[in-house]
N, C-alpha and C positions, 0 to 999 in steps of 0.2 A: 467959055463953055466948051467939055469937051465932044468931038466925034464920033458917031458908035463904033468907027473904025478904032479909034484911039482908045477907047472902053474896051473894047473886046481883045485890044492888045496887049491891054493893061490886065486885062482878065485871065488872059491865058496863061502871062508869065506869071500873077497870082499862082495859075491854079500849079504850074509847071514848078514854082519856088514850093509849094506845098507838097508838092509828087514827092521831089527831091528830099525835103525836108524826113519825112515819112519813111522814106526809106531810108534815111542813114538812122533814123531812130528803130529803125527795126534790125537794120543792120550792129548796129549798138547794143540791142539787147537778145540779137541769139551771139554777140562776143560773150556778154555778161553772163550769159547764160550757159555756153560754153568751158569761161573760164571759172565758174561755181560749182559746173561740175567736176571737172578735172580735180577741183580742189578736196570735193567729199570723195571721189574714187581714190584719192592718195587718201585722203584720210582713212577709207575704209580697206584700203591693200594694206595699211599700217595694223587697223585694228586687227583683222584678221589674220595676217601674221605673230601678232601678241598672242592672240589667241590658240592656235596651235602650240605657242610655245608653251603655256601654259598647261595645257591638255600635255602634250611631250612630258610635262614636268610631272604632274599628275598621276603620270603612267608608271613614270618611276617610286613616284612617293607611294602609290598602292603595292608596288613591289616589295618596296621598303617596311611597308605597315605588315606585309604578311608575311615577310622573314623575321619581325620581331614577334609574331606571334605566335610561327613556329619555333623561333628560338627560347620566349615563354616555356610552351608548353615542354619546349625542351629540356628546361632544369627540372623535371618532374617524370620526363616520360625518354625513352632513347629518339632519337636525332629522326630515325625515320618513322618512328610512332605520332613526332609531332607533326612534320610533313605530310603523312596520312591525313592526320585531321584536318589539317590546316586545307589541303585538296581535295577533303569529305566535301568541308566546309563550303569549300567553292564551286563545288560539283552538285550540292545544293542553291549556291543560289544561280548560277546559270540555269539548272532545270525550270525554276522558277520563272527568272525572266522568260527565257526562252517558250515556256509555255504560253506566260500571261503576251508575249507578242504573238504570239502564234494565233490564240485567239480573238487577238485587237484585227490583227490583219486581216484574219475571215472575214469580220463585221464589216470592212472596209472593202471588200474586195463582190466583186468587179467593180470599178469606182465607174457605177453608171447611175444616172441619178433617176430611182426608179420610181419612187411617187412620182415626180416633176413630167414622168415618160408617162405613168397612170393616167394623173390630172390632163394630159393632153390629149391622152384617146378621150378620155371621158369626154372635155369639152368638146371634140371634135365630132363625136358621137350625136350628141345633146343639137350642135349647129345643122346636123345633118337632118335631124328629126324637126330640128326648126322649135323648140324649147329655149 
């Protein structure tokens, strides 16, 4: 039969193998967790790289689409009649955008969230008056 001396020794190193235990499993999993991320931040410096290239290319191929459509217009019209259009053309629709953002952005702006700021006097009003 053992001693409570001998129980509580037995206890401690239990509890001491369990401390131990606990900590290399957490130890374990911020590595894991570590080396998972590292993994999706290379993956995503990759994407994101791709991605510019492709915007890069993009930029070109819209260059490319509106010299052929100045060169179009060009077998019909002289060289800088078509280039007029072709920068009428885009002189309309930057207006365009450039407006319809101009207007999104007032809507948004001051990005202060003003019901949320309403609702809070009102409650606070209402606790005052004991409602």
């Amino acid at each position: 039969m053992p001693t409570h001396a001998g129980e509580a020794k037995g206890l401690g190193a239990a509890a001491k193998a369990v401390s131990e235990r606990v900590s290399t499993i957490v130890r374990l999993e911020i590595q894991l967790a570590l080396a998972e991320l590292k993994e999706k931040a290379a993956a995503l410096g990759v994407g994101i790289g791709l991605l510019v290239g492709a915007a890069i290319f993009a930029l070109f191929m819209l260059g490319f689409a509106l010299a052929s459509i100045a060169a179009g217009f060009a077998t019909f019209l002289p060289m800088w009649a078509a280039l007029l259009i072709v920068a009428g053309i885009l002189l309309v629709v930057v207006a365009a955008l450039g407006f319809l953002g101009i207007t999104i952005l007032k809507k948004g702006t001051p990005p202060v969230p003003q019901q949320a700021i309403e609702e809070a006097k009102l409650t606070t009003e209402a606790l005052k008056n004991g409602r």
